[in-house]
N, C-alpha and C positions, 0 to 999 in steps of 0.2 A: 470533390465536395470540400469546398475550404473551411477554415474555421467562423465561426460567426463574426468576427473579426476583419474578415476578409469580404463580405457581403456590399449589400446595396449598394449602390452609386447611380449618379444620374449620367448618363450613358451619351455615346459622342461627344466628344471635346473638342474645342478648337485651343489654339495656340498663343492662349494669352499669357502677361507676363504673372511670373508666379508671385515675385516679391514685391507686394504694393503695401506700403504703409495703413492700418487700419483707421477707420475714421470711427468716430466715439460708438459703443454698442457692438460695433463688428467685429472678429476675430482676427485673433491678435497674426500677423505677416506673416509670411513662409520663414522668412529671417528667426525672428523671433520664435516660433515656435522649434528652427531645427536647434536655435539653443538652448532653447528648454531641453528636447531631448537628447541633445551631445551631455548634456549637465545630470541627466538621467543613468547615464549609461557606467558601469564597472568599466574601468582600466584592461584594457585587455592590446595583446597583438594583432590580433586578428578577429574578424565578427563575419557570422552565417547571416543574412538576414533571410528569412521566409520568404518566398516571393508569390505569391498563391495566380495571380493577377486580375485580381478585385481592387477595388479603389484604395482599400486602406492601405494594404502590405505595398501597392506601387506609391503610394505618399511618403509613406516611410523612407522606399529607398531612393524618394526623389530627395528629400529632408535629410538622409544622412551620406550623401551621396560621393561626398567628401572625407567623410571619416577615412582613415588611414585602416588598410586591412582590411576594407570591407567586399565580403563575396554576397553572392544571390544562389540559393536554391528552389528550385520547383520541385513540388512533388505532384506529378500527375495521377489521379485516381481510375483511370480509365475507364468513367461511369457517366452513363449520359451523353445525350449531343453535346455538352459543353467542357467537356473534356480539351476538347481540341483547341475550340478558342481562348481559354484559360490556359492552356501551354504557350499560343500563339505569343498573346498579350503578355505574359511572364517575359517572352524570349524579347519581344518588342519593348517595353519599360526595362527591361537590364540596359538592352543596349542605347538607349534615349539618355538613360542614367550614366553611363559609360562604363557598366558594371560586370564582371564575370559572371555567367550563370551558370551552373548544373541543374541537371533535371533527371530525374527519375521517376519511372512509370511504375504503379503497382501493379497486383491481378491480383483485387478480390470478385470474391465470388456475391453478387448481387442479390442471386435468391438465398443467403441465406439470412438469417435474425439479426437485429440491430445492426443493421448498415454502418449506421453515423456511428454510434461508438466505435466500429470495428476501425473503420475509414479516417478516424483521428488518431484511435490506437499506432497504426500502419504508418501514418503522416509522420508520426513525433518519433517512431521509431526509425523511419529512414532518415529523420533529420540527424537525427543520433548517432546513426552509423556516417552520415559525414561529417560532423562534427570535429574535429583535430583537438588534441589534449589543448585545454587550456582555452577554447575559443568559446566565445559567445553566442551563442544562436539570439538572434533577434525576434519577436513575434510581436506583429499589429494589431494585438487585442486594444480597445481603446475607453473610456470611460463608461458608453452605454453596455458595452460586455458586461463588463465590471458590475454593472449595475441588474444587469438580469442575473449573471452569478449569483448575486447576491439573492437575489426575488428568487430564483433556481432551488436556493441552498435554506432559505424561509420554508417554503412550501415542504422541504424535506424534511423540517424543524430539525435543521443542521445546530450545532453549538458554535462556536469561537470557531473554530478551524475551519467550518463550512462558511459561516457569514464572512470570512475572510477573503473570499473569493480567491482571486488569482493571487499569488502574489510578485512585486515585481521584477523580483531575481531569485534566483533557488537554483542550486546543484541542478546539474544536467547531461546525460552520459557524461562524458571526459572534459565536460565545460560547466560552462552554465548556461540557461537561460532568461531571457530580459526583456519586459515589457514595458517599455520606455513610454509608450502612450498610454496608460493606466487613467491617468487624469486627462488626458489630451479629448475635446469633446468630438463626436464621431462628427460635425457637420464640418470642424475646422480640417480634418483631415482631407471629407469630403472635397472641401474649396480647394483644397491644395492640386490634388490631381487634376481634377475638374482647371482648374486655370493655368497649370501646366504641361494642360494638354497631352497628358499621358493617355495611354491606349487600353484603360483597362476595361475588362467586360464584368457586366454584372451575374451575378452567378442567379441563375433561375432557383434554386434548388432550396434559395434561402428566403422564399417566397411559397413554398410549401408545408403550409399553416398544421397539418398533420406533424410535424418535428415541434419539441415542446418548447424550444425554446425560440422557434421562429412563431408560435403561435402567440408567446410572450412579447414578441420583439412587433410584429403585425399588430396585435389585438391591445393587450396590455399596456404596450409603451406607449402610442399615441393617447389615450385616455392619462396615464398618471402626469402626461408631460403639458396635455390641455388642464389639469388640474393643480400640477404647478410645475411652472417651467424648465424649474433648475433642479430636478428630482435625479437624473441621474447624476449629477454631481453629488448631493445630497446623499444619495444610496451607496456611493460611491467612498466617500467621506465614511457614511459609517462600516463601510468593509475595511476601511482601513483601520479604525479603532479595534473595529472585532481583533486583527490579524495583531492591533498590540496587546489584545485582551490576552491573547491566546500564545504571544510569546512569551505573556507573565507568566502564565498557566507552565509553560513549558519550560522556565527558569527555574521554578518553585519545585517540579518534580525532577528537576536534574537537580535541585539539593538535595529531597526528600527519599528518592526513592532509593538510593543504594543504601542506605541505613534499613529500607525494608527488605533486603534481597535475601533472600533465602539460599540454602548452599546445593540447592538443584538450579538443572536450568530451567526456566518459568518455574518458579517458587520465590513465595513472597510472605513473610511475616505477617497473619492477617489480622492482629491487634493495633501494631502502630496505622495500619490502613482506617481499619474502623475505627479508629480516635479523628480522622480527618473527615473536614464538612466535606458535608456534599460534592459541593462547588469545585470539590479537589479530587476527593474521590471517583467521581464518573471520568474525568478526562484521565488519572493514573490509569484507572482497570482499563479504557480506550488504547492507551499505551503500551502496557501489559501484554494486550490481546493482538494488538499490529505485531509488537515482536517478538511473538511467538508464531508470526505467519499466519493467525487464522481470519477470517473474513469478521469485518466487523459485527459486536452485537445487538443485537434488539433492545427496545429501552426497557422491556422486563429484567433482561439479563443484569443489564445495568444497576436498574434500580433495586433487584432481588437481594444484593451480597449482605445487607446487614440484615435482613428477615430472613432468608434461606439458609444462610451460610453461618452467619455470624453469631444469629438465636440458636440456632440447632444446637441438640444437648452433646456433650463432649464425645461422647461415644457413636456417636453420629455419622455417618458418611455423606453427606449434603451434597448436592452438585445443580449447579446452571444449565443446562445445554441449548447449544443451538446448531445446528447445519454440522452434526457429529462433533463438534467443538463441544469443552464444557469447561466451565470455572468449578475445581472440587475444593475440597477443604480435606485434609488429613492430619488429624492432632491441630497443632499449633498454623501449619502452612496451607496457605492456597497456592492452586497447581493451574495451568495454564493447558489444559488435555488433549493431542490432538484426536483423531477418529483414530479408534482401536478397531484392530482386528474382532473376530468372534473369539472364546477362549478355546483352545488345541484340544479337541477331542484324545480320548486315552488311546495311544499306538503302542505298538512294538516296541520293547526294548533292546532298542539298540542308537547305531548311531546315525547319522543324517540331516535331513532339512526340519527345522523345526516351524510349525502351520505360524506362528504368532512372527516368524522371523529369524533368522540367522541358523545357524547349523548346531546340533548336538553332536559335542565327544564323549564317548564311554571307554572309561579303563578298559583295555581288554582283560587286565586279570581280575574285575568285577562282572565284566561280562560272561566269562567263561563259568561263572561260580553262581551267575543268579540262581534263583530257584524260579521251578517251573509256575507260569503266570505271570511273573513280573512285567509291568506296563508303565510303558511314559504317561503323566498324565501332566495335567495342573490343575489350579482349582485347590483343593481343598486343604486346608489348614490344619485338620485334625492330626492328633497321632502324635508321638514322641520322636523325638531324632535318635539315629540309631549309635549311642553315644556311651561306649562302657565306662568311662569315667563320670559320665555323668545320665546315668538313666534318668527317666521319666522325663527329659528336657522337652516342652512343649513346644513343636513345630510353630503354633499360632503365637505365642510368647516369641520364640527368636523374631519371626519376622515382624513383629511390633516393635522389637530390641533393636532390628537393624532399619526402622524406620519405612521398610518396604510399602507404599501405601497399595491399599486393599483391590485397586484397578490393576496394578502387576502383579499381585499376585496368583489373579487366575492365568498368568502368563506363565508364569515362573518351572521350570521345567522340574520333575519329581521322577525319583523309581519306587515304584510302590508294588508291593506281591498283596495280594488278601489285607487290601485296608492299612498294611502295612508300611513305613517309610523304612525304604533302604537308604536311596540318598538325594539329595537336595542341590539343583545346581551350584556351584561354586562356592560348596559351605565342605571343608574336611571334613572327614568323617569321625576322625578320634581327636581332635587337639593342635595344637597349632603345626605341628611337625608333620601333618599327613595334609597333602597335597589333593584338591578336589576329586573324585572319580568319576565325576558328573559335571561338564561345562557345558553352558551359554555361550556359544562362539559368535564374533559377528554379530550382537544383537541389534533390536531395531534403536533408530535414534532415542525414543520415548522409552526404552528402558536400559539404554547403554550406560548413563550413570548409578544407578543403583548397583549393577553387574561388575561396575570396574569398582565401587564402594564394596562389595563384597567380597573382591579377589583382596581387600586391600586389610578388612576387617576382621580378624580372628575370631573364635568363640570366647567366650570369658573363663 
């Protein structure tokens, strides 16, 4: 199943000449456009080109055929009668071109969900694995792509980064990748292989109007392009503005945001945030929330942080969520949350695997001296630390003191007899010279910095 890129063509060719000077109105010669795209291309040693062998991708490598360093890969999907003849044609346009090829076969499995996603997923990762540090993968997405991208990324009411569509070079495993025909319009590619007689087959598959964006490409594009001609140019043009909208966007918060960063990881000053318009704030918290790993938010989430978060009264504990993900607020800072566990029901006192993550150690000459009842638990705040220098010290007070926010806390591991606190993970018991008798070993990622801030932190 190749990429939309890789699609339609008008089928059997004969063996005309490829480079004929264009006459007024017509597309501009094979010459001429392979120097558009050598003029296109990153400096590199060596270049993958896609070879799918549908009409664009063998235009391509009839167009760049000559580049120095250039190889051909196929990836075969092994889906459908046309598997076969699209490897055929791969292996027939390398070698027309005079081009190396490699080919690799997948095995997905057909009945399960989203095919086509799964089936480009697989493609760009085998591309990836052959790929050599430093090289180029080349792909024949071509202007009307671009242009349903775009239409694609509308209908999802994408911002800047989605209206951006593809774009035409970007990090790629251990190279990069490059779409060189971005502007290039799909019928001039079309002509190209078409009258150089290349042998590509048309992929049926891109002709089944049930995929949305063949439904686009069927239904949609013929009507916007009877209404005006040069529309995906046009649509095309404006993906490109978006993509400069959105590297200003993406300038202005690589100024901004290290001044908001908070001294956790995902935490973030939420005053200087909420002083920024809109326009700035929805793509930071977009930002935020990628790099913390979590799947993107909804536009409630989004638009929530100055009425949920920001209004809420001080003492508050406010949170966003979505897909176990949540944007909290604690004191001054916003937290980036991922999905918590349940909190650890009260066990045994002793030592072992703890339910929220990593392992508990107990002093053995604490353990030998508990009194009878004592239970691990978490959860509750109440109660004084067990602290002869300093009685009545309020457990719920220190951990406000050590900034602990209110979602670790019912993690936080405790020894408790009758309501009582004997001792508290990784807080000494008497003062700064007595060593914890209760650790947090190994804790999870989401509370390993507070844990290591509190091995670090003494009592006052």
């Amino acid at each position: 199943m190749p990429s939309p890129a890789e699609g339609a063509a008008a089928a059997p060719h004969s063996d005309a000449v490829a480079d004929v000077g264009p006459a007024a109105g017509q597309a501009p010669s094979a010459a001429t456009l392979a120097a558009e795209l050598r003029a296109r291309l990153p400096r590199a040693s060596a270049y993958l080109l896609a070879l799918s062998g549908g009409a664009d991708s063998a235009a391509l490598a009839w167009l760049l055929r000559e580049l120095p360093g250039l190889r051909c890969a196929h990836i075969d999907h092994g889906l459908g009668p046309q598997a076969a003849p699209l490897a055929q044609a791969a292996a027939a346009i390398a070698a027309r071109c005079g081009l190396r090829l490699t080919t690799r076969r997948l095995r997905l499995d057909a009945t399960a969900g989203n095919l086509e996603a799964r089936a480009r997923e697989a493609r760009y990762a085998a591309l990836g694995a052959l790929l050599r540090p430093g090289e180029v993968l080349l792909c024949a997405q071509h202007q009307s792509d671009q242009a349903e991208t775009f239409l694609l990324a509308a209908a999802r009411r994408s911002g800047p980064a989605g209206l951006a569509g593809m774009p035409p070079l970007r990090p790629f495993a251990r190279g990069w990748l490059a779409r060189p025909a971005l502007d290039t319009p799909a019928p001039a590619l079309r002509a190209v292989a078409h009258a150089a007689g290349l042998p590509y087959v048309d992929d049926e598959s891109n002709a089944d109007p049930r995929h949305k964006r063949n439904a686009l490409r069927l239904q949609v594009g013929p009507a916007l392009r009877a209404w005006q001609g040069d529309i995906d140019a046009a649509l095309a043009a404006v993906a490109r503005q978006q993509g400069e909208v959105q590297a200003g966007l993406e300038a202005a918060l690589d100024a901004l945001l290290p001044a908001a960063a908070g001294p956790w990881p995902q935490s973030w000053r939420l005053a200087p945030l909420l002083g920024w318009p809109e326009a700035l704030l929805q793509p930071a918290l977009r930002r935020l929330i990628a790099r913390a790993g979590a799947p993107p938010a909804p536009a409630r989430v989004l638009a929530g942080l100055r009425s949920a978060l920001g209004a809420a009264p001080a003492d508050a504990q406010p949170q966003l969520s979505w897909q176990g993900w949540s944007l909290r607020r604690h004191a001054q800072w916003l937290f980036v949350v991922p999905p918590l566990p349940a909190p650890p029901p009260a066990g045994p006192a002793r030592a072992g695997a703890w339910p929220s993550g990593g392992h508990i150690w107990l002093d053995p000459a604490l353990a030998a001296t508990l009194p009878a009842g004592s239970r691990l638990e978490a959860g509750p705040t109440q109660g004084s630390l067990p602290r002869a220098d300093r009685p009545g010290l309020r457990l719920k007070a220190e951990f406000a003191r050590r900034q602990v926010p209110p979602w670790l806390r019912s993690h936080w591991p405790q020894l408790r007899c009758a309501g009582r606190v004997l001792a508290v993970a990784e807080w000494p018991a008497d003062g700064l010279q007595s060593p914890p008798a209760l650790r947090w070993q190994a804790p999870p990622p989401w509370a390993q910095p507070w844990v290591e801030q509190a091995r670090r932190q003494p009592f006052r």
